[in-house]
N, C-alpha and C positions, 0 to 999 in steps of 0.2 A: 504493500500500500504506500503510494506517496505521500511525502512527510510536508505537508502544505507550509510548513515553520523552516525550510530548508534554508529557503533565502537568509533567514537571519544568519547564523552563520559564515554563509558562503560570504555574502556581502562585507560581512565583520571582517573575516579574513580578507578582503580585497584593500578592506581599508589598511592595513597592517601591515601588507605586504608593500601597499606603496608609503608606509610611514606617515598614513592621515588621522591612523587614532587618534583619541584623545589618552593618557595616559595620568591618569589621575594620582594629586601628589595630595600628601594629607595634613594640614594642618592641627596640630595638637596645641591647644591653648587658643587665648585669642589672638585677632591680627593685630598686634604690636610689631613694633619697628623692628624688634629683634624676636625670633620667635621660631617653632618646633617646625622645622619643615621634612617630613619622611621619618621624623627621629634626629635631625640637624639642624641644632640651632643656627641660623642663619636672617641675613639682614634682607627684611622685606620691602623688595622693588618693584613690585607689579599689582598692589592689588588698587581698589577702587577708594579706598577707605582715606581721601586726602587729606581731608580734617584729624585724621587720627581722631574720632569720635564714637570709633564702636567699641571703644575701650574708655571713656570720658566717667570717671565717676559720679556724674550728675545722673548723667544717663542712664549705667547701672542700677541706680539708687531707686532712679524711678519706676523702671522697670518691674524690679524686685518690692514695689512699695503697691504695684496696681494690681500684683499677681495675688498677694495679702487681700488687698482691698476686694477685686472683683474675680478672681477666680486666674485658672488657668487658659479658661478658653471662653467664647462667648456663647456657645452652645446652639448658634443659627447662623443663616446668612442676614444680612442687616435690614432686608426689606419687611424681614418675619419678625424676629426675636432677638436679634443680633445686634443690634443699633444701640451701643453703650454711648453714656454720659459720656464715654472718654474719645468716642468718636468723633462726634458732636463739635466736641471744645479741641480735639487735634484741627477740624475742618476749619472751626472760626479765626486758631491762633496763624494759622498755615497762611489763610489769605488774608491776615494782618499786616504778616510778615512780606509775602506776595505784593500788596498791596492791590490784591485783586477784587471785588464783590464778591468773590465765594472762593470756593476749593470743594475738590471733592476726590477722598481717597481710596484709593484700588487695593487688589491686594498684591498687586506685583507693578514692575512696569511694562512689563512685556503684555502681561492682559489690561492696563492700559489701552496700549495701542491695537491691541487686535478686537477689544471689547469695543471702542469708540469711532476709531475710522469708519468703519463700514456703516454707521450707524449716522454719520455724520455727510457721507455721498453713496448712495444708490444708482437706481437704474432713471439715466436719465440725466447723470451727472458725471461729473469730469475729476480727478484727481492727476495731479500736475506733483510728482516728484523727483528728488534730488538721486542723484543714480547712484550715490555713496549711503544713500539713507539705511539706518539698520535695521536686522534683519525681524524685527517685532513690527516696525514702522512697515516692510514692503510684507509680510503677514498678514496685516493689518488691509493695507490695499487689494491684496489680493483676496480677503475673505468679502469684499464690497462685489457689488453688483454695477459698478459706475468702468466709463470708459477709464482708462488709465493712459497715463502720458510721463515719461520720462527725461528731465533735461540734464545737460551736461555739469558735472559737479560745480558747485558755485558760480555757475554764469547767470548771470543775471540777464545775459542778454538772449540767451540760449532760454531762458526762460519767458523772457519778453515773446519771444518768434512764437513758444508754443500756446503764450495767453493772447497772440492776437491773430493765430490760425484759429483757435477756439471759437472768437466771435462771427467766425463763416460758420461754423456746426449749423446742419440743418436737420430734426429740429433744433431750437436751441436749447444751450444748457438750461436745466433748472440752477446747477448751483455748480460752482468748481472750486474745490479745495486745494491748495499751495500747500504739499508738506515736506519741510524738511530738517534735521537735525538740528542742535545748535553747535554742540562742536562734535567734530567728528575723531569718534574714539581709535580711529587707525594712526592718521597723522596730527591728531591732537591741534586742527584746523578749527578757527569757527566761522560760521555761515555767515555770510551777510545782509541780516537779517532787516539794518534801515533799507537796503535797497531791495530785498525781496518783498517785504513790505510795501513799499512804493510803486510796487512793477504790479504788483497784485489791486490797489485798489483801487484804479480807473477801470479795469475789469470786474470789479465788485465782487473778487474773490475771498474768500477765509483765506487764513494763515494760522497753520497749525506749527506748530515748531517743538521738537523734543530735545528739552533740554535737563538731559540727565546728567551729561558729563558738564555741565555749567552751572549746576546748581552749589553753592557752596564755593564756588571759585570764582565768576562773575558776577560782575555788576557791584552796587552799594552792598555791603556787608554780605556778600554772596548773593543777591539776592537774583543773580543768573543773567540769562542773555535779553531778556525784555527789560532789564533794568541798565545792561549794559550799555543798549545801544538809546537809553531813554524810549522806549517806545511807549505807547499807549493802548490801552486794551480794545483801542477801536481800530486801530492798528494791528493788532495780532492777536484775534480772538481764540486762540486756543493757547495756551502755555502746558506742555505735560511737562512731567520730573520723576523722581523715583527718587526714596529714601536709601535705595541702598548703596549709593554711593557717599559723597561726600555727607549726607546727616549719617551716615557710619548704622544704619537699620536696616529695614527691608520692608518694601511696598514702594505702589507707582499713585500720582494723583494728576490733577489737573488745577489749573488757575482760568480764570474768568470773568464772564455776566453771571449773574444768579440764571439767567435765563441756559445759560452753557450747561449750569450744574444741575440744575432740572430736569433740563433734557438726557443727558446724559445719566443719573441713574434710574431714571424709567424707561432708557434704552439699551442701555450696556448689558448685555447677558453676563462675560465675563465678572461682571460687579453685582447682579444681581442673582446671580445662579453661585458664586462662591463663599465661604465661611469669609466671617467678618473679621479682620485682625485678631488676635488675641488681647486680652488687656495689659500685657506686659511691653507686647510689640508695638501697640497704639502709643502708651503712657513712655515710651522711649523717643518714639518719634517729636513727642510734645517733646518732651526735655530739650531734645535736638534742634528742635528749630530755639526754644531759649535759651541756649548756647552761643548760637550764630547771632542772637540780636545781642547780646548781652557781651561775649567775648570775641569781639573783635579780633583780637592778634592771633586768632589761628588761621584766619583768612592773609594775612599781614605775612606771615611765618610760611606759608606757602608756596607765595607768591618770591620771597628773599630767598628760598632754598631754589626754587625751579631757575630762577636767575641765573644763580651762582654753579648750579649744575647744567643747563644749557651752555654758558660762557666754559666751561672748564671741558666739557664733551667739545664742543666746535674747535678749542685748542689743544685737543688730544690729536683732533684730524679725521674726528668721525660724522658720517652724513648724520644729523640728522632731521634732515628734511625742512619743513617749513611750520613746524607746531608755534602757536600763539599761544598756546596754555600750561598746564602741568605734566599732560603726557608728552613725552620725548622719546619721538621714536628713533630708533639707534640702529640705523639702516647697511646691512651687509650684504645682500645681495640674492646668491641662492640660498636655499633650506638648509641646505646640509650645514653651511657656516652659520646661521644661525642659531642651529640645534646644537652646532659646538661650541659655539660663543653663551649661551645659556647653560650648557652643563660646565666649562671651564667656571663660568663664573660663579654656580652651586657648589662646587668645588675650595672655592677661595671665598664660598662664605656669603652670598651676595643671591637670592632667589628673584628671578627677574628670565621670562618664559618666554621664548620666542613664538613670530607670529609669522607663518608660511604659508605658503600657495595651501589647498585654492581660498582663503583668507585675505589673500593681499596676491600682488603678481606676482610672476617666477620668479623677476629679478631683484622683487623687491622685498624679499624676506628681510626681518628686523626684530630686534628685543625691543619692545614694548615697556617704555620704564615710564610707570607713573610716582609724581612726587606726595607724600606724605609731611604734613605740618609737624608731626608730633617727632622727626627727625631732631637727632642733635648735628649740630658741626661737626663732630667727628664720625659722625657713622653717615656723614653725607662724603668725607674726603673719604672713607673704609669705601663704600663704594667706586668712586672716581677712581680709589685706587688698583681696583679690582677690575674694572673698565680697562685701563691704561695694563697692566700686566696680561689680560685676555687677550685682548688685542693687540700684543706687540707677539704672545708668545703664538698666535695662530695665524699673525702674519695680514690681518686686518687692518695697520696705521705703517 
């Protein structure tokens, strides 16, 4: 009898044999700077956590104070019985801090985007993306029922051609949404978001914009990429995020109109079909955003480390590309060297994962090194210096 489960296997091994698994490392303790990676203490250079905030003892504290208070879990999805106090008050302090009319929290960000896109253009409608957008965002379009359209990575003009082919569309559009990233998590780029804005509204299009890797790094006291560029929320009526990067938690939300948030949890299945936060994960994320209003210098401390390790990486002789932000990609070439360049540097101490085809292009395989606040001076030069020894002894500089 044929084994209808075959393929899983077969395909595994295909992955394997061309060296595209995923090969899972395991973290023992929390993400701190210095920390258990397989059983080897080593210096953490790749994860999302830039604020060094999933380690914050406020945070903790709160955590651990809601699980006391309201239990371990909230025992529904939030449309039923699930809809804590502490939801509520994360929603209002979110778009305080946002300085949006509402917010409204997901329980990831990836269901986010695949909950709301489609929900937001249909059949009948037009979605206009950024061809770098990630891979929750083009899920997201693709679970929609609307025409789709693709422009070239931040052109703005490349974007103009495709919003005023659009106004020939016979019938015409009901509605066309503009979506694209805020920075982009490969070469650590961010969008240009006044002018994608500006291209969009004499077409009286939406602007959705995900900004996960901005939140916590741009703008006024982090307060991300619609604050960076000054915009206004009639300007960019969608703002998403996700707490599990720099608020150092986990979950995805949205900022907007009351009318955004409305719509959206009477729409979103993703949000309305899954369990509501826990009350430990809710009552950390609060903490988290009163952190970021309140302690300033980890945004500050961020930004003086990424500096001083961009300037010291370009003076070793290494590409790294064109990043505007924290991440600094550390650009080698093929896979092979980057996969050597990532374990030499495991090796001396330094956990920081290479990113290879089909991820990025052939040639442009790269360690992927994102900056953490909670870094001291010396365990930023322990790096550099482990940078500078890889790549002299593998023949990289």
């Amino acid at each position: 009898m044929r084994d209808p489960t075959a393929f899983l296997r077969q395909e595994y091994d295909e992955l394997v044999r061309a060296d595209l698994d995923w090969k899972l490392r395991v973290l023992g303790g929390p993400s701190t700077p210095w920390c258990s990676i397989d059983g080897k203490r080593v210096l953490m250079f790749c994860s999302n956590n830039y604020l060094g905030l999933s380690n914050h003892p406020k945070i903790k504290a709160a955590a651990i104070s809601a699980i006391e208070s309201h239990g371990a879990g909230s025992g529904s999805v939030r449309p039923i019985a699930g809809n804590m106090d502490i939801h509520m008050e994360l929603e209002r302090r979110l778009a305080a801090f946002k300085r949006a009319d509402a917010s409204l929290v997901y329980q990831t960000g990836f269901a986010t985007n695949a909950g709301l896109i489609p929900q937001l253009a249909g059949d009948g409608d037009l979605i206009v993306s950024d061809e770098l957008n990630h891979g929750s965002i083009i899920d997201g379009v693709r679970l929609s029922k609307a025409e789709k359209a693709v422009y070239r990575h931040s052109d703005v003009g490349d974007l103009e051609r495709v919003l005023t082919g659009a106004e020939h569309h016979a019938p015409a559009y009901r509605r066309i949404l503009v979506i694209t990233d805020g920075v982009f998590s490969m070469d650590g780029d961010v969008a240009p978001l006044d002018r994608i804005a500006a291209a969009a509204a004499p077409h009286g299009a939406m602007v959705y914009v995900d900004d996960a890797h901005g939140e916590g790094v741009l703008g006024e006291g982090g307060r991300g990429i619609v604050s960076h560029f000054r915009l206004s929320r009639e300007q960019v009526q969608v703002e998403m995020g996700t707490f599990s990067k720099a608020f150092g938690v986990v979950g995805g939300h949205i900022s907007g109109s009351r009318d955004l948030v409305n719509f959206a949890y009477n729409k979103s299945r993703t949000w309305l079909l899954s369990g509501s936060h826990p009350p430990g994960v809710a009552a950390a994320c609060l903490a988290a955003v009163d952190v970021l209003e309140h302690e300033p210098q980890h945004v500050e401390r961020l930004w003086s480390l990424t500096r001083r390790f961009k300037k010291a990486m370009a003076g070793l002789g290494f590409d790294i590309g064109h990043s505007e932000t924290p991440i600094t990609p550390v650009i080698v070439g093929e896979s092979a060297r980057a996969k050597a360049l990532s374990q030499r540097l495991f090796e001396l101490g330094v956990f920081a994962l290479p990113i290879v085809f089909p991820m990025v292009a052939k040639d442009k395989a790269r360690i992927r090194t994102i900056m953490n606040a909670a870094l001291s001076d010396a365990d930023l030069e322990t790096a550099i210096g482990a940078f500078d020894t890889a790549g002299r002894e593998l023949k990289l500089l």
